[in-house]
C-alpha positions in Angstrom: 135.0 100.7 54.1 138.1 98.8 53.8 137.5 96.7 56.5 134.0 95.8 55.8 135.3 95.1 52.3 137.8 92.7 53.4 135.3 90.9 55.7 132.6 90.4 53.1 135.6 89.0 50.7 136.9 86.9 53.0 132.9 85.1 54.4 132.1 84.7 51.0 135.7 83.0 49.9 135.9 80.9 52.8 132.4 79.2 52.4 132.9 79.0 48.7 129.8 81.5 47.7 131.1 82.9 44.1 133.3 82.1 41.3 134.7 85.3 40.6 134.0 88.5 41.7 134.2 91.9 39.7 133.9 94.8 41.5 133.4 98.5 40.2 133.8 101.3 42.6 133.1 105.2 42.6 134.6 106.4 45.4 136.7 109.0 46.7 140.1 107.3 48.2 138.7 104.0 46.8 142.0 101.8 46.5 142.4 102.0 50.0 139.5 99.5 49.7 141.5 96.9 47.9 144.8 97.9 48.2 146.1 95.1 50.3 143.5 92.3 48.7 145.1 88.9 47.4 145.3 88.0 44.0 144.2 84.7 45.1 141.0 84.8 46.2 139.5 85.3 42.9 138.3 88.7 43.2 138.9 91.6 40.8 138.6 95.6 41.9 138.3 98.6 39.2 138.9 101.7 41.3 137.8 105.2 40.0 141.0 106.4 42.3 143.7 105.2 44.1 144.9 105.1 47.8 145.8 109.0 48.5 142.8 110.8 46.3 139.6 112.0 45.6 137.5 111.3 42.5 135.7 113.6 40.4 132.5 114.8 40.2 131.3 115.4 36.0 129.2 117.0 33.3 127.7 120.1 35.3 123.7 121.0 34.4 123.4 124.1 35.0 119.7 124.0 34.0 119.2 121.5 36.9 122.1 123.0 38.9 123.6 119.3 39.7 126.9 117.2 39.1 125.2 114.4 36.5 127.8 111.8 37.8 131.3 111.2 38.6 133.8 111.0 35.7 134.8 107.6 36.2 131.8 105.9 36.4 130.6 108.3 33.6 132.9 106.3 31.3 132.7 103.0 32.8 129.1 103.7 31.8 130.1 105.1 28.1 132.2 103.2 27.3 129.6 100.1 28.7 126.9 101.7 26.7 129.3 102.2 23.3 129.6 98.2 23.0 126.6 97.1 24.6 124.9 94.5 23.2 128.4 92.8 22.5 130.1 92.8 25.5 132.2 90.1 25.0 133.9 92.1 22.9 135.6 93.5 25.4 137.6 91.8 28.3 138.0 93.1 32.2 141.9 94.1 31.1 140.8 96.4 28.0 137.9 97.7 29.5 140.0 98.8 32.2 142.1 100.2 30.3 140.4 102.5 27.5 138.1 103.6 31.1 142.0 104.5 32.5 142.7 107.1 29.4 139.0 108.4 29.2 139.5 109.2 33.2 142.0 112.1 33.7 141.3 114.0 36.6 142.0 110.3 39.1 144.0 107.7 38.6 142.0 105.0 37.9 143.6 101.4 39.3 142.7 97.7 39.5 143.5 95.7 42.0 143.4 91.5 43.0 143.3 88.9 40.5 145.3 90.4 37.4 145.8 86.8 36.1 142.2 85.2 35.5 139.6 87.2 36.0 141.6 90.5 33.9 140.9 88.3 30.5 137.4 87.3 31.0 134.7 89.8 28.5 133.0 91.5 30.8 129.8 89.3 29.9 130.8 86.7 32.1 129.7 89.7 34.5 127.5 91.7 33.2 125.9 89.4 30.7 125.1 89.8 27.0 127.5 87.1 26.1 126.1 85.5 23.4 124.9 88.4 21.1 126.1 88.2 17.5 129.5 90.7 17.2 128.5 94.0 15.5 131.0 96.8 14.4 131.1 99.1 16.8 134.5 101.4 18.1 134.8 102.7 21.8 135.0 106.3 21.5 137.1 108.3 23.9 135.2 111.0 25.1 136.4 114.5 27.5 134.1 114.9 30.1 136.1 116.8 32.8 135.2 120.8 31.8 133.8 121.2 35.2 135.4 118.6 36.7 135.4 119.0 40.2 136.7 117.2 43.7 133.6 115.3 44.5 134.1 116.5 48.6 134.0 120.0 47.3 130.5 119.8 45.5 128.4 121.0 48.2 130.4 124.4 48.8 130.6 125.1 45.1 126.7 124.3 44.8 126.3 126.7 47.2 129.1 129.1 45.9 127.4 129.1 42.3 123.7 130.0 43.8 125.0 132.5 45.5 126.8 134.3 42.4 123.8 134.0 40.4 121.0 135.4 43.5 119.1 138.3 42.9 117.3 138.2 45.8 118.8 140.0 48.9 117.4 137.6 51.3 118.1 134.6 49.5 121.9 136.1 48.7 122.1 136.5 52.5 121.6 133.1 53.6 123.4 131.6 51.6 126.2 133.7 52.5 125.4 132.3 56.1 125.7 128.7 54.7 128.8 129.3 52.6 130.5 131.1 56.2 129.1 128.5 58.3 131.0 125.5 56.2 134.1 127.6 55.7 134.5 127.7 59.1 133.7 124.6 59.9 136.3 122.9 57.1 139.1 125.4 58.9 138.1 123.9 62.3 138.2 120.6 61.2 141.7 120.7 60.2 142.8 122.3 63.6 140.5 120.0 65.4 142.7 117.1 63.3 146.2 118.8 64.5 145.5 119.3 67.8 145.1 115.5 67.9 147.6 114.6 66.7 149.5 116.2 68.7 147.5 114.9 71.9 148.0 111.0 70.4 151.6 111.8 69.6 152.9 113.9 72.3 155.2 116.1 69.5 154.3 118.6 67.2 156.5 117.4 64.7 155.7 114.0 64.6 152.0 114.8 63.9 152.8 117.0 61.2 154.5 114.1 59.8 151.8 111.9 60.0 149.6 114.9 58.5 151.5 115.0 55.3 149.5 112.9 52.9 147.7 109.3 53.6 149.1 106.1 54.4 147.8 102.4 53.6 145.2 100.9 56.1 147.3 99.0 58.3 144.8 98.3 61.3 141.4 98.3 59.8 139.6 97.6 63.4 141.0 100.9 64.8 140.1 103.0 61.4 136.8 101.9 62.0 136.6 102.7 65.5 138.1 106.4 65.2 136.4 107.0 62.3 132.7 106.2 64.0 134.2 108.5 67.2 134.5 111.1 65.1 131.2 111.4 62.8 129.5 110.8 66.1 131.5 113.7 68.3 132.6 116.2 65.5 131.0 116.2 62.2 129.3 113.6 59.8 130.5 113.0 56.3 127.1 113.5 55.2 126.5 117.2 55.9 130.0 118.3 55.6 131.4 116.3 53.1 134.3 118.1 52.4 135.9 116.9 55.9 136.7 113.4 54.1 139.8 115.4 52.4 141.4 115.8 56.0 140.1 112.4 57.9 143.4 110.2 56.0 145.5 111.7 59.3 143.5 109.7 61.7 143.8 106.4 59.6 147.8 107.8 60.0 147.7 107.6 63.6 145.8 104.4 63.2 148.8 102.1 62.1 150.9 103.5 65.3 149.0 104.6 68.2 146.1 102.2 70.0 142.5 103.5 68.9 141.2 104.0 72.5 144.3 106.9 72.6 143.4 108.3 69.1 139.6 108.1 70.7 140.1 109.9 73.8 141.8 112.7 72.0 139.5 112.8 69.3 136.6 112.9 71.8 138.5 115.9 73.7 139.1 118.0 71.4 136.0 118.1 69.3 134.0 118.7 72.5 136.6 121.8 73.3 136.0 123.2 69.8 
């Protein structure tokens, strides 16, 4: 994501396409999007997490059986909603802010331009600008009873229908799901060692580099890994929960070429 992110900034800055730019992002890991984007390009990032951790998914129904949203962009939202019509009551800085104390399970961050574009109302990017000023107070609301990782949804989805079955044959395969992606999150993480120690040639080393995730120094090769991977192990998409080990090949990344990292990651996922 980072990489594409970077791209997209830099096209559009170097053939002079905006003014400013205000992005809001929902994403688990989502400052490694814009942690190494210039303050001088005229581009401002709210983050629902920083560099090294998931967000949150919110507000259980458990009428509906579904996560309503993610906590942070629950309150972006709110707190949007609380002021709207008069958002130029609030600027990019406060906004930021009062969305930073309402979000408690990630650390919500901002990154870029902290100069200009941080003192702007957020009409100039959402509009509404002109609207009379009415009295109206953000409220700060809790909204984080069920919080929950948002890569761990899926197994606790699956977890909670499974506590509350009835029917033997429905309790029973679910039970096969539930086994099937415990194993599969286990294997994952030895899949994940075992290249590390391929790429690295030490066992120590790797567990080093296993610890806890680093800053995207080489974008190209994150990208290239990362697509080896979804496309010989697992995808993201139906096994979500694998995102909260992948940070160790985005390690390797920024000190070991990618066709090595790719090779191994090829390997072992076919061996396993």
């Amino acid at each position: 994501k980072q990489w594409y992110q970077r791209r997209v900034a830099i096209t559009a800055g170097e053939n002079s396409r905006y003014k400013q730019m205000l992005f809001y992002v929902e994403a688990c890991y989502a400052g490694s999007m814009f942690s190494k984007l210039s303050p001088n390009v005229n581009i401002t990032a709210h983050t629902a997490s920083n560099t090294e951790e998931s967000s949150y998914a919110c507000v259980l129904d458990e009428e509906l059986d579904v996560y309503l949203g993610d906590c942070w962009s629950l309150n972006w939202m709110n707190n949007t909603e609380q002021i709207f019509p008069n958002l130029d009551k609030e600027t990019v800085e406060q906004q930021y802010e009062i969305v930073k104390e309402m979000t408690t399970k990630s650390h919500a961050s901002i990154y870029g331009d902290v100069t200009y574009i941080y003192h702007e109302p957020i009409s100039t990017f959402l509009g509404y600008g002109s609207t009379p000023p009415q009295d109206s107070t953000p409220v700060i609301q809790d909204i984080t009873k069920d919080a929950l990782r948002s890569e761990d949804v899926l197994l606790d989805y699956l977890r909670r229908k499974r506590a509350s079955a009835v029917d033997e044959e429905l309790a029973g395969e679910l039970d096969i799901q539930i086994k099937y992606h415990e194993i599969i999150e286990a294997k994952v993480q030895t899949i994940l060692k075992m290249v590390g120690v391929d790429v690295t040639g030490a066992v120590e080393i790797a567990a080093a580099l296993q610890e806890s995730p680093a800053s995207i120094e080489d974008m190209q090769c994150n990208k290239e890994v990362l697509s080896a991977f979804f496309e010989t192990c697992y995808k993201m998409q139906t096994h979500p929960y694998i995102t909260k080990y992948l940070y160790s090949l985005t390690n390797l990344c920024n000190n070991y070429p990618s066709s090595k990292i790719i090779t191994a990651v090829r390997r072992n996922c076919d061996e396993n």
